[in-house]
C-alpha positions in Angstrom: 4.2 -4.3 3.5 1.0 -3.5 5.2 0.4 0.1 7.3 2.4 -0.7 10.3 5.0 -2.3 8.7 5.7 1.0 6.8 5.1 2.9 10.2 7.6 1.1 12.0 10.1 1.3 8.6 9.2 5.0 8.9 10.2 5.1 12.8 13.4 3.4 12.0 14.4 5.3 9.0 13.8 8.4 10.1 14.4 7.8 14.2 11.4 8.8 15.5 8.8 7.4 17.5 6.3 4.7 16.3 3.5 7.6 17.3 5.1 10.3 15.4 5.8 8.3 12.1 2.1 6.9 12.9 0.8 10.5 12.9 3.3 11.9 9.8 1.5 9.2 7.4 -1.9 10.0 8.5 -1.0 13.1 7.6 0.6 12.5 4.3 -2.2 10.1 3.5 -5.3 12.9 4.7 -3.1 15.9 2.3 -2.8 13.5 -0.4 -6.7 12.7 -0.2 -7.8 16.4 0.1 -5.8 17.6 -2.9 -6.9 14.9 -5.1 -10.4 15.7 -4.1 -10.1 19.0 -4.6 -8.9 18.1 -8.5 -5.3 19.1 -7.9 -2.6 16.6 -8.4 0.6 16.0 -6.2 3.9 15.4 -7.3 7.0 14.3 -4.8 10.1 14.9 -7.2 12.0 11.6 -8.3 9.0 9.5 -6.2 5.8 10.0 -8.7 2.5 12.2 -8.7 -0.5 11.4 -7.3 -3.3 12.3 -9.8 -7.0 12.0 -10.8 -8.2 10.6 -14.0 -11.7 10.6 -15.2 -12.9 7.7 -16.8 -15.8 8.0 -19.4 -19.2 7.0 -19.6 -19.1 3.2 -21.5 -21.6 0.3 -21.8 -20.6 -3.1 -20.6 -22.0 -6.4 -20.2 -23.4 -8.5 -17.3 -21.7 -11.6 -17.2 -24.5 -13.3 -15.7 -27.0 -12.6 -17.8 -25.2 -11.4 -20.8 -27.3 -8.0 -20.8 -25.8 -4.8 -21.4 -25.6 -2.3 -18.7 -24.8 1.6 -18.7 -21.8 2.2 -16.3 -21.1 5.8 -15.3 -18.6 8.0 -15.9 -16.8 8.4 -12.6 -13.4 10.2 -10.9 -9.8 7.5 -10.6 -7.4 7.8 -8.4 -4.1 6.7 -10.0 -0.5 7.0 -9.0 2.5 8.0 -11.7 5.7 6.6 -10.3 8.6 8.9 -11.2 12.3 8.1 -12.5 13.6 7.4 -9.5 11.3 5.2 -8.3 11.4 3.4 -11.7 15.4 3.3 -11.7 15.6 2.0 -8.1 12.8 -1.0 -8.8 14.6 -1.9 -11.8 
């Protein structure tokens, strides 16, 4: 399901417009992205959390060349799914 698929679910599900649903997930998706930049984490009740997870400094190799490189520790956005998002997939 790409981005208007889920908009026009969205519309249907909720009976809205296709501009209103449109709007509500750029919305969700701009709140989502400000908290997780701001370090806090967000957590819908039986859907998941929305986190950050830092992910240390390491050395790797290029595959190339076979020399090693120093890759930089750096910021993850990462999803959590929750118990009932688990129990309804399974």
């Amino acid at each position: 399901m790409n981005k208007s698929e889920l908009i026009d679910a969205m519309a249907d599900n909720a009976g809205i417009s296709k501009s209103a649903a449109a709007s509500a997930l750029d919305g969700f998706i701009d709140a989502v992205g400000g908290a997780l930049k701001k370090g806090d984490q967000v957590t819908l009740v039986g859907f998941g959390t929305f986190l950050v997870r830092e992910r240390e400094a390491r050395t790797g190799r290029n595959p190339r060349t076979g020399e090693t490189i120093n890759i930089k520790a750096s910021k993850l956005p990462s999803f959590k799914a929750g118990k009932g998002l688990k129990d309804a997939v399974n």
